[in-house]
Z-matrix of the N, CA and C atoms (Angstrom, degrees):
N
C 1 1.447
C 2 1.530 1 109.17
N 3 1.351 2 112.15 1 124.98
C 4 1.379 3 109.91 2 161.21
C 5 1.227 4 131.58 3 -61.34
N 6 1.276 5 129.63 4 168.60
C 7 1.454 6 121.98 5 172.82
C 8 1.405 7 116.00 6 -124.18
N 9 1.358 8 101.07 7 -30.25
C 10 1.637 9 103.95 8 155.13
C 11 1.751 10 119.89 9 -115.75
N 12 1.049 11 101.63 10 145.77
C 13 1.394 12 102.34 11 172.88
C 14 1.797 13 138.40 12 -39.20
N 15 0.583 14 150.50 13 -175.39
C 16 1.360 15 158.45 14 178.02
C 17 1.506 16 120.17 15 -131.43
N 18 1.261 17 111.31 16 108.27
C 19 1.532 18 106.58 17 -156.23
C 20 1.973 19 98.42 18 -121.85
N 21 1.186 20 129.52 19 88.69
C 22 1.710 21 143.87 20 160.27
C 23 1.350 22 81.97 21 -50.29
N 24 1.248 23 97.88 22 121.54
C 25 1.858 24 110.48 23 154.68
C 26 1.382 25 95.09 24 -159.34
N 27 1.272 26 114.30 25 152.75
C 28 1.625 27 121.29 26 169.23
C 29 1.296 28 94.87 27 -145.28
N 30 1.691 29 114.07 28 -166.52
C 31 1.463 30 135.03 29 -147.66
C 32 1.751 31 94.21 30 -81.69
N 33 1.528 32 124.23 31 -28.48
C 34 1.300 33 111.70 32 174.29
C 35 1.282 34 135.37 33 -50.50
N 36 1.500 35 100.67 34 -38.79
C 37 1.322 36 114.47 35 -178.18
C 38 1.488 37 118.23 36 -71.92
N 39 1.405 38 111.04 37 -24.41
C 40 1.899 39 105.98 38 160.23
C 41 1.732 40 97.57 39 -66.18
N 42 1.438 41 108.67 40 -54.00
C 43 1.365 42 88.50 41 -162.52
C 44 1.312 43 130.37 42 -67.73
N 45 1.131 44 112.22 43 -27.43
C 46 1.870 45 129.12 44 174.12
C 47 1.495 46 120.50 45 -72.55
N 48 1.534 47 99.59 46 -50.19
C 49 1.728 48 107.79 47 -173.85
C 50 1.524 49 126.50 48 -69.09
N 51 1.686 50 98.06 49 -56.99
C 52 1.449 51 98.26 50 162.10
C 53 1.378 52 140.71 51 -50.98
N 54 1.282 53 93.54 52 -52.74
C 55 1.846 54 84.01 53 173.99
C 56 1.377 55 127.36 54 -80.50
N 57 1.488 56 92.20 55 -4.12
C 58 2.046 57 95.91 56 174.37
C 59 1.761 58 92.21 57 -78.31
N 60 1.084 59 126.13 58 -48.12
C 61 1.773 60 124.43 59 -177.07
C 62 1.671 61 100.35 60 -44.06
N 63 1.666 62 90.61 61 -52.39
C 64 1.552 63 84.09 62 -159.87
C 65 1.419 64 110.79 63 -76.16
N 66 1.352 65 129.05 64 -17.64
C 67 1.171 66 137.96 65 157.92
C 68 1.845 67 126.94 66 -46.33
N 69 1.290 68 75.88 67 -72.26
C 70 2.070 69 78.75 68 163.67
C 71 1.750 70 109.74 69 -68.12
N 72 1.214 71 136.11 70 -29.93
C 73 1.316 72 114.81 71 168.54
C 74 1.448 73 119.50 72 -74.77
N 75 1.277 74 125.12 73 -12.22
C 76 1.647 75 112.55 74 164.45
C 77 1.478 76 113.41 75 -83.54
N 78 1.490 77 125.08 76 -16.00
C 79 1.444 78 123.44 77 159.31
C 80 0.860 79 145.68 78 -46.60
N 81 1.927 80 94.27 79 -54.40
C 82 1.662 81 115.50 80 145.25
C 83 1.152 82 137.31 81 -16.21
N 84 1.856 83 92.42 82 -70.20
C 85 1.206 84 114.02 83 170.66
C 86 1.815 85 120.87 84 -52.84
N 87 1.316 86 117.79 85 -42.83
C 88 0.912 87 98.41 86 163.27
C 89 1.273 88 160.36 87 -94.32
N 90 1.725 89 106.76 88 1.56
C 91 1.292 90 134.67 89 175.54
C 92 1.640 91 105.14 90 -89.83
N 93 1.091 92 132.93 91 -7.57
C 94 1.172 93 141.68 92 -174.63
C 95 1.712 94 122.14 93 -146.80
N 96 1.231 95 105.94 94 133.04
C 97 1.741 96 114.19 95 -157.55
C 98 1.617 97 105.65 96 -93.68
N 99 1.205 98 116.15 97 71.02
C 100 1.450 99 145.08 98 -141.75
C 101 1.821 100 106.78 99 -98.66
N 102 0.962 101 132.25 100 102.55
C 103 1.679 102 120.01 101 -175.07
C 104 1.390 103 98.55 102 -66.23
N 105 1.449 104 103.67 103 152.13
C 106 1.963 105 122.05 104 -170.18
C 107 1.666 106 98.65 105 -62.96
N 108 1.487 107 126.37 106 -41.63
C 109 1.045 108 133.20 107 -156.52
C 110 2.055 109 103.30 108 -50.21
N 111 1.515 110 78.74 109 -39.87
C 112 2.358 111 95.97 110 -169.81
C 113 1.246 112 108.00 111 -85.18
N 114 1.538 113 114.98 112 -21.44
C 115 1.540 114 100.32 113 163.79
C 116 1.707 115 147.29 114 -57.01
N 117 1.667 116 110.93 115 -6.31
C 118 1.188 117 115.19 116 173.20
C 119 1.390 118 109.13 117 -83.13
N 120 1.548 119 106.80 118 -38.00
C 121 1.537 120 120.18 119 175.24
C 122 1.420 121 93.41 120 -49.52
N 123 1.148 122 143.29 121 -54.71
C 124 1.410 123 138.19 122 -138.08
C 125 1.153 124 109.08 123 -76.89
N 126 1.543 125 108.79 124 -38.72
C 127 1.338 126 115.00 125 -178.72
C 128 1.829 127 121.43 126 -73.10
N 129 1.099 128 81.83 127 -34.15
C 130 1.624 129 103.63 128 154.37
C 131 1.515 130 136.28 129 -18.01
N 132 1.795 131 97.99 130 -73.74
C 133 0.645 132 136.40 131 -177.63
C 134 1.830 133 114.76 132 -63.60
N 135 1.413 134 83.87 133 -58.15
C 136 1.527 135 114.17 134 -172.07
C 137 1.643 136 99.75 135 -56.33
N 138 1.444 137 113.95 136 -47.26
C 139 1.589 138 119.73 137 179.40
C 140 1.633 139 119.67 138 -77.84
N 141 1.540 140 114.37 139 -9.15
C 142 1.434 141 122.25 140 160.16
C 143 1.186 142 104.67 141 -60.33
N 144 1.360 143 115.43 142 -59.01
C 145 1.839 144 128.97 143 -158.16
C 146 1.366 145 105.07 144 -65.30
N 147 1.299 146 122.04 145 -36.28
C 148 1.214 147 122.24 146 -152.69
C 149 2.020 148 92.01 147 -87.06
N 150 1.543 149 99.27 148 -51.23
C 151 1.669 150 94.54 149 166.39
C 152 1.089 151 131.52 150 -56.83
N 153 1.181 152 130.92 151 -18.19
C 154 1.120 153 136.08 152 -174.42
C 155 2.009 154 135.48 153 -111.20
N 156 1.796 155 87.81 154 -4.84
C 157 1.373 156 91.62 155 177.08
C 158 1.839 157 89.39 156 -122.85
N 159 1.110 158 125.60 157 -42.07
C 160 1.702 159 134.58 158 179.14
C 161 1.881 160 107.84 159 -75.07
N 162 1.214 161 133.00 160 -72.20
C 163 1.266 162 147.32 161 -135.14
C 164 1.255 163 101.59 162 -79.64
N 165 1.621 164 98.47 163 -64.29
C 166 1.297 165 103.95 164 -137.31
C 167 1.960 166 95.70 165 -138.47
N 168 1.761 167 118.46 166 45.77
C 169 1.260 168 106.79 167 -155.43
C 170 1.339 169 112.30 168 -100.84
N 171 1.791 170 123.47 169 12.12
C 172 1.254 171 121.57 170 172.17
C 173 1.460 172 91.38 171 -103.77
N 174 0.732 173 164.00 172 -38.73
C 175 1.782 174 155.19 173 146.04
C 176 1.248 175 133.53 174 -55.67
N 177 1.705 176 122.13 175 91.38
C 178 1.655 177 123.41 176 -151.84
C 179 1.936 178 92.52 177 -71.35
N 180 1.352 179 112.83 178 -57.12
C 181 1.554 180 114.54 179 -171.25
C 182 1.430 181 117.09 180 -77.03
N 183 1.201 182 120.02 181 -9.64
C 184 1.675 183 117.85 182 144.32
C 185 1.567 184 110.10 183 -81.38
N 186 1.062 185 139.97 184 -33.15
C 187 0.957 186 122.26 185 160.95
C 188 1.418 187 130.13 186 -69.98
N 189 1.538 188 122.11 187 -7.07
C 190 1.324 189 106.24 188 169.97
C 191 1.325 190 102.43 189 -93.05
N 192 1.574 191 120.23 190 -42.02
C 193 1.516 192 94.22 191 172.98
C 194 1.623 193 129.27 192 -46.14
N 195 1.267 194 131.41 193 -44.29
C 196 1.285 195 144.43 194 -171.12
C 197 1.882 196 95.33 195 -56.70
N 198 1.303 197 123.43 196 -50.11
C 199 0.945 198 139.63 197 -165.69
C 200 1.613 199 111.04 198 -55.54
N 201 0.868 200 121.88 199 -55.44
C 202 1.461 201 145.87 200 126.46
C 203 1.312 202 119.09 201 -1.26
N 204 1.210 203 102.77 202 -87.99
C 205 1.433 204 112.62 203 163.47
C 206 1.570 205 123.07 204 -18.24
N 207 1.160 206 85.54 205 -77.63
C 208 1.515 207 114.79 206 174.43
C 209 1.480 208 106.79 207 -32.07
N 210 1.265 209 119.53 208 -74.43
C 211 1.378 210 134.97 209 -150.11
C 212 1.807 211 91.92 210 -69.49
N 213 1.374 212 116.79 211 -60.75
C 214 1.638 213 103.07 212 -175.73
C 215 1.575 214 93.94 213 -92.14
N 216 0.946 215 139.83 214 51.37
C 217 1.664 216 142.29 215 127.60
C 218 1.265 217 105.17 216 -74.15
N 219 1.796 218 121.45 217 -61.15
C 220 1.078 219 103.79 218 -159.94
C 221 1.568 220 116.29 219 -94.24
N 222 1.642 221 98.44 220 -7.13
C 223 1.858 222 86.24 221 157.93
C 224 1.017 223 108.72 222 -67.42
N 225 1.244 224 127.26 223 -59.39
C 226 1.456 225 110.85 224 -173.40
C 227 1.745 226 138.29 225 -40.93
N 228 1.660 227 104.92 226 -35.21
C 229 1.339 228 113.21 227 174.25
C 230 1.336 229 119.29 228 -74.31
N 231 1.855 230 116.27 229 -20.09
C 232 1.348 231 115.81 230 -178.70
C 233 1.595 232 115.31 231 -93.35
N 234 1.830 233 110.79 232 -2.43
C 235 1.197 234 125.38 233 -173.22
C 236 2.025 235 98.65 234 -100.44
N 237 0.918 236 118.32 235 21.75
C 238 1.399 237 96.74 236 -173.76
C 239 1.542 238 74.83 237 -148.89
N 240 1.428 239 135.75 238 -55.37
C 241 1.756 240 118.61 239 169.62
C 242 1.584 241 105.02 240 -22.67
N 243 1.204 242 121.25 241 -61.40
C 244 1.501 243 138.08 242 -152.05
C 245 1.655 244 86.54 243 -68.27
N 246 1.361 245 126.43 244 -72.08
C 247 1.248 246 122.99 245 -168.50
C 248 1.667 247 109.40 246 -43.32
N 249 1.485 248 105.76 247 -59.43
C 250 1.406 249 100.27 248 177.98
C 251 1.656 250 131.62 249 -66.97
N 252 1.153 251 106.10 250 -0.98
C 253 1.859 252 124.85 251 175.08
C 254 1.890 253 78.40 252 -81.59
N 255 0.953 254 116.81 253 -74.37
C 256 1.554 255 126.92 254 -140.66
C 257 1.985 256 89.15 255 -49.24
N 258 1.754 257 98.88 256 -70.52
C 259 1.209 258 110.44 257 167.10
C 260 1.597 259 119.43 258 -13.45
N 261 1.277 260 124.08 259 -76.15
C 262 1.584 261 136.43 260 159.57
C 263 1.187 262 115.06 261 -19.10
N 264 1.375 263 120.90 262 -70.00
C 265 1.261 264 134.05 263 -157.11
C 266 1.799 265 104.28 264 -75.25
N 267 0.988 266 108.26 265 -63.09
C 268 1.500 267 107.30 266 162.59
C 269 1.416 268 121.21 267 -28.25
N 270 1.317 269 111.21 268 -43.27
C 271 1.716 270 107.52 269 -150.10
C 272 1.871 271 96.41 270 -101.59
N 273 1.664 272 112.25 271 17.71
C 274 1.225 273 90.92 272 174.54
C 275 1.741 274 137.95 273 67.92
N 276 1.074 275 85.59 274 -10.56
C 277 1.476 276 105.69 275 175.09
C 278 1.861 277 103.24 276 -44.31
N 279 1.100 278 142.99 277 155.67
C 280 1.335 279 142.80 278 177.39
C 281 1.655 280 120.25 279 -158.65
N 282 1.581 281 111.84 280 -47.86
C 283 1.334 282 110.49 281 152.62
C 284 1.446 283 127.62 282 -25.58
């Protein structure tokens, strides 16, 4: 018996999963008038579902970890784009 799960993930799943989460959560966002506070949840959420019915659906506890993953992966990647857009724009940069 294991005691922890067994979690198959490779390099697709950064490339496929995340930005499909983060993809459908800016949709969200815009088809729906959503306060900023529920959007991490969303993504959350959005990266459970996606692990757990697509990724990862013969393994429930690799799939919630992955799921996870997913969801603050892609806050995280759309929270530091944003910083570094903002960053840019501020600093005048033009070259």
């Amino acid at each position: 018996m294991e005691h922890f799960p067994v979690v198959h993930t490779n390099f697709w799943d950064a490339v496929i999963a995340v930005p499909a989460v983060l993809a459908a959560t800016q949709v969200i966002k815009l088809l729906f008038p959503i306060p900023r506070v529920f959007i991490p949840t969303i993504a959350t959420i959005l990266g459970l579902i996606f692990s757990l019915f697509i990724a990862h659906r013969f393994n429930f506890w690799g799939a919630v970890f992955m799921g996870f993953f997913y969801g603050n992966a892609a806050v995280g990647t759309y929270a530091s784009l944003q910083t570094a857009w903002k960053t840019y724009r501020a600093s005048g940069y033009t070259d």
